[in-house]
N, C-alpha and C positions, 0 to 999 in steps of 0.2 A: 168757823165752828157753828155760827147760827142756820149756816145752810146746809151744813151737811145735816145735824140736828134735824131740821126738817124733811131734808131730804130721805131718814131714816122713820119720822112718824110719816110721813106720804106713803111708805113700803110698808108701812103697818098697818095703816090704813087698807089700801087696798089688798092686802093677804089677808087679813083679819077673818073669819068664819063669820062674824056679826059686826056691822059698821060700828063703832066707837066715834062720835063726831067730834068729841073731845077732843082726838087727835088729831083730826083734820084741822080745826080752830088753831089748836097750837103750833103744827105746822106753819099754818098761814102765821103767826103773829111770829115766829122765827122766821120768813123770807124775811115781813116786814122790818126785821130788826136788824137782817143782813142787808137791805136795802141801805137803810140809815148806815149802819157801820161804814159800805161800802163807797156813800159819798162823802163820809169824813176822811177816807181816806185821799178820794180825789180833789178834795179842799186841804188836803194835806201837799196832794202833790202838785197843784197850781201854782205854790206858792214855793217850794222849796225845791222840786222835783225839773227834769229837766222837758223835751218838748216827746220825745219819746216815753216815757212816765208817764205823761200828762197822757197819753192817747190810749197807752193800756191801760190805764185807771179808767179812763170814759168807757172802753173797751169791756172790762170787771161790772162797773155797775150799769151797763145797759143791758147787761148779762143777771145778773140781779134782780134788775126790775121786769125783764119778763118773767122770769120766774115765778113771781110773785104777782104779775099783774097776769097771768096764766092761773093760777091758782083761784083769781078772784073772777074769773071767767071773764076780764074784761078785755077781749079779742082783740079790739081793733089797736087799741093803746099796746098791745103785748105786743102787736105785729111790726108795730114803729119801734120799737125797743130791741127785736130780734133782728132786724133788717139792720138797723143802727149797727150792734154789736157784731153783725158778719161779716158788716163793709169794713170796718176798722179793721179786723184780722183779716181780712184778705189784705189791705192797705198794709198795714204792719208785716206782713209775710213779702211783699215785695220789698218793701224796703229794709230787709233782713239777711243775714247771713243763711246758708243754705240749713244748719240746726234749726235757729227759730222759725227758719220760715217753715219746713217740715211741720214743726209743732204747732205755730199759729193756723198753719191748712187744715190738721187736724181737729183744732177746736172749733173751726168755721165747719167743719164737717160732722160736728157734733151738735150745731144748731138746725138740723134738719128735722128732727123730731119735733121740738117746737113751733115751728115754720109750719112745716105740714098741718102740725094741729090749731094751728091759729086759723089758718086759709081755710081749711075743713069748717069750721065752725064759721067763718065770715064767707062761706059758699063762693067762693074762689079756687081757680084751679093751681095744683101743687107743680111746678115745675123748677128742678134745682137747679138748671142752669143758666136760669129767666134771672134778665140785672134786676138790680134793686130798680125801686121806682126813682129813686133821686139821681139814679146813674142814668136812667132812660132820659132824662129831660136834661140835656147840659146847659150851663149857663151860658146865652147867648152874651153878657157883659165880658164874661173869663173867655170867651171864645175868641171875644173882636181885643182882647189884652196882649194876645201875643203874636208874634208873625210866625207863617210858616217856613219851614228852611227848606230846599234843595232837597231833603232828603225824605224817603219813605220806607215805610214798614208794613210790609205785605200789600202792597198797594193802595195806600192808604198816605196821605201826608203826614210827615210827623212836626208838632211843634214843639220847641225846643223853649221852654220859658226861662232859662237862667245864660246867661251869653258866658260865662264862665265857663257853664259844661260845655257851651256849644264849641268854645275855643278848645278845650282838652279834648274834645271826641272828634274834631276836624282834624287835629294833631295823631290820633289814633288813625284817624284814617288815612292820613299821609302815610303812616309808617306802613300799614296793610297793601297800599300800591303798592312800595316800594319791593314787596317780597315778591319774588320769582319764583317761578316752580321752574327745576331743571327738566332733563330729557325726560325719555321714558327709559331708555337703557344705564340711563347715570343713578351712580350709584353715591346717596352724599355721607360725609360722615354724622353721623347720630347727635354726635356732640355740638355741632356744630348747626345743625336743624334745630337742636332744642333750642340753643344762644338766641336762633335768629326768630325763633318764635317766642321766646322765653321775655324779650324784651316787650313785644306787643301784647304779649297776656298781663304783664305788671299793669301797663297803662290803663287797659281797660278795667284791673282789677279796680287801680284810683277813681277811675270815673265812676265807675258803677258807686264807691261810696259814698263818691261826694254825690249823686244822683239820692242814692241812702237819704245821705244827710240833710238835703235838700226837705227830699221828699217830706221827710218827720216836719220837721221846720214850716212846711206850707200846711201840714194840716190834711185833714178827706175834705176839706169844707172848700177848700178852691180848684185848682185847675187838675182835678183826679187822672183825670180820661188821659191829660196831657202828659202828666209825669209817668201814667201806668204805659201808655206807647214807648214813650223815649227809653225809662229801665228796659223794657222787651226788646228793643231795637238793639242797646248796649249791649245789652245779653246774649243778643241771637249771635252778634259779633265775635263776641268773646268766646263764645262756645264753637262757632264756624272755626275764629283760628285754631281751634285746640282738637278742632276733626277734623283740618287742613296737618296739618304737623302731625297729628298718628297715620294720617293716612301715609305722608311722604316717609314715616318710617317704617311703615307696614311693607308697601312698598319695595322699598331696600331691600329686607327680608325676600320679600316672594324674588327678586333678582337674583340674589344673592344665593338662591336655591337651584339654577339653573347651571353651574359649577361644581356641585356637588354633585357626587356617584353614591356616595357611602354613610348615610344620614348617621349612624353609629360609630365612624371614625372618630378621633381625639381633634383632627383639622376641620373637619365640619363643626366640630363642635365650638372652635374656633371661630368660624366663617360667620355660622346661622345658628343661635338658638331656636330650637320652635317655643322653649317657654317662651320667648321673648314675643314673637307674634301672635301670641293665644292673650297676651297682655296688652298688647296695641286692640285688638277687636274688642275686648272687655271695656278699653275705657272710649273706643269708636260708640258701641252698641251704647254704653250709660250716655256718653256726649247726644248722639241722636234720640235719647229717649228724652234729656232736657229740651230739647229743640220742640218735639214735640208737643211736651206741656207749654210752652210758649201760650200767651193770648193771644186770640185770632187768628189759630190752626185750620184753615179749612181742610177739604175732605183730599183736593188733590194734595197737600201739602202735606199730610199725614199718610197720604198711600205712595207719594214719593221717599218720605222719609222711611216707612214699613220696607220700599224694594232695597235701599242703602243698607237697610239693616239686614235683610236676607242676603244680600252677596257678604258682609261682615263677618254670618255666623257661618256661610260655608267656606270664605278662608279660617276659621275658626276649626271647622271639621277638620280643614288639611292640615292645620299644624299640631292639633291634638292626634289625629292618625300619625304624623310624625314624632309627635312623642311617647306612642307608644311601640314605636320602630324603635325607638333610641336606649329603651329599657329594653327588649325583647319580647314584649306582649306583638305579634305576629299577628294573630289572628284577628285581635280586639283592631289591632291597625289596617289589616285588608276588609274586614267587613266593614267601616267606618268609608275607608276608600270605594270601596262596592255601592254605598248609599249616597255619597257624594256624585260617584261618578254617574249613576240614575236621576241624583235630581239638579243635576248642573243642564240636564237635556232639555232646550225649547223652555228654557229660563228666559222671558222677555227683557228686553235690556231698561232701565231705568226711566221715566221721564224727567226730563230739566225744571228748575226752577229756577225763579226769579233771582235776585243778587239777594243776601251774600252768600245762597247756597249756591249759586251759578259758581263760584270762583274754584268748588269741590265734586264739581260734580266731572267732568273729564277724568278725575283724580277717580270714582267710584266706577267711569263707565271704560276706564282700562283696566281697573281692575276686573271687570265682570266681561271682558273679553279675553282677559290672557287666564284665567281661572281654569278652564276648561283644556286647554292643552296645556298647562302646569298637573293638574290632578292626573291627568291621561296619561304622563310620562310618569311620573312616581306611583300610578296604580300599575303599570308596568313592571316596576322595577319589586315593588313588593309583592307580586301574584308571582 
């Protein structure tokens, strides 16, 4: 109440046709008052509150006191308070369910205005995607605390600090050898794809919490760097099997069209929905859009992942052209077919990446070879 208060004389202030400093004053002595509120309540929550509580409340009034310590033009202190309050929400958004973390990116992304005007005024250059300074310097003590494992993340060592997780995520990955990809002509059942994926997304789902849980529990003040690799590493996992398994039912689908003469018949309809693969692409394209925002995306990484999603949206074209074979929209279906079959021409075929997209990408780059004479035969049949 006491900052929004303020936050309404700040607006009057500056609209005003004639300064009133009146109101500037009182602005300021409303931050002041939201400051104080703001760490009663994290003297509230030290004590009763659990360790996630604890970090959005530091998170609230470091949010607070720049406000206030921006208002009193004291720059440099305002910039420790901003840079404070970014690092926690970004910290808090990794160790978050996919809503808060959405919402916690949000309000890390609404400290830019501040940031800028703090740097502006300490003659410093604005750059949003520059670490905090405390993230640039890691601690050489936390560094030599933990061992590195056997495994990496984008090229990079990962250290695993909790032998717990490292047991449940070693078990994750037994289970990920274990899965086979069939033929290319084998066609498996759906039901049974999901089973054999559905088991390996549970696991990863547990780890990534207890990763969560972990996370909250250590705090931004210790080993950051190590626990923000290991969740991305979990993650990239987790989301690899889940565009491994649409791909092998997408798949199915595009096979399963090569039997079919009469995309309109009641047994086609039977055989091959197209809704069905305009549903696999939608959640293919969202799964590689998460991969994407992944930390320490480089540029080949995100132009490999951009060419997965172009062959994605053009089996996307072909089963929406077939959906509107299957109503009788004719026309909207061969022009659609017409634009496919022009830009499927001297499409380059994908570059490889390292593990664990390496284990999807054969799965991407037979699809972007039988594409082209799939579309060819059903632009045929509907011209």
């Amino acid at each position: 109440r006491n900052w929004s208060y303020g936050m309404q004389l700040k607006a009057d202030f500056a609209n005003a046709a004639v300064p009133v400093n009146r109101w500037r004053h009182r602005a300021r002595a409303k931050f002041h008052r939201a400051v104080i509120c703001a760490e009663q309540l994290e003297a509230a929550c030290k004590i009763h509150a659990d360790q996630r509580a604890q970090l959005e409340a530091e998170a609230y009034v470091a949010f607070m006191a720049s406000v206030y310590l921006v208002e009193k033009e004291e720059w440099s202190e305002a910039l420790t308070k901003v840079l404070r309050c970014r690092k926690l929400c970004d910290y808090l958004s990794l160790a978050s369910g996919p809503d808060e973390s959405a919402f916690l990116k949000s309000k890390a992304q609404e400290l830019a205005p501040l940031l800028r005007e703090c740097k502006y005024h300490l003659g410093q250059s604005y750059d949003p995607d520059a670490p905090d300074e405390e993230d640039a310097k890691p601690s050489g003590a936390a560094h030599e605390s933990i061992d590195m494992s056997d495994l990496s993340y984008r090229g990079q060592g990962l250290a695993i600090p909790s032998h717990k997780i490292k047991g449940k995520l070693m078990t994750c990955l037994d289970m990920v050898g274990e899965i086979q990809i069939g033929a290319s002509e084998e066609v498996e059942d759906s039901g049974a794809v999901v089973d054999r994926y559905g088991a390996v997304t549970s696991e990863f789902r547990d780890v990534l919490e207890d990763i969560h849980a972990d996370m909250i529990n250590a705090g931004t003040d210790g080993q950051t760097s190590a626990w923000r690799r290991l969740e991305a590493y979990a993650r990239e996992m987790s989301i690899t099997m889940n565009v491994e398994r649409n791909l092998v039912l997408l798949w199915g689908h595009i096979v399963k069209l090569r039997s079919i003469d009469d995309i309109t018949s009641a047994e086609a309809r039977k055989a091959c929905k197209p809704e069905e693969g305009m549903r696999f692409c939608d959640m293919l394209k969202e799964d590689l859009g998460s991969l994407r925002e992944l930390p320490e995306t480089s540029e080949v990484i995100a132009e490999a992942l951009s060419a997965y999603v172009s062959i994605v949206l053009n089996c996307r074209c072909l089963f929406l052209a077939l959906c509107y074979t299957a109503v009788g929209k004719a026309l909207e279906s061969a022009s659609l077919m017409d634009m496919l079959h022009a830009r499927l021409a001297g499409v380059p075929a994908p570059s490889a990446l390292g593990e664990p997209m390496a284990r999807v990408h054969g799965l991407f780059q037979r699809l972007h070879e039988d594409l082209p004479s799939t579309v060819g035969q059903w632009r045929c049949r509907l011209l």
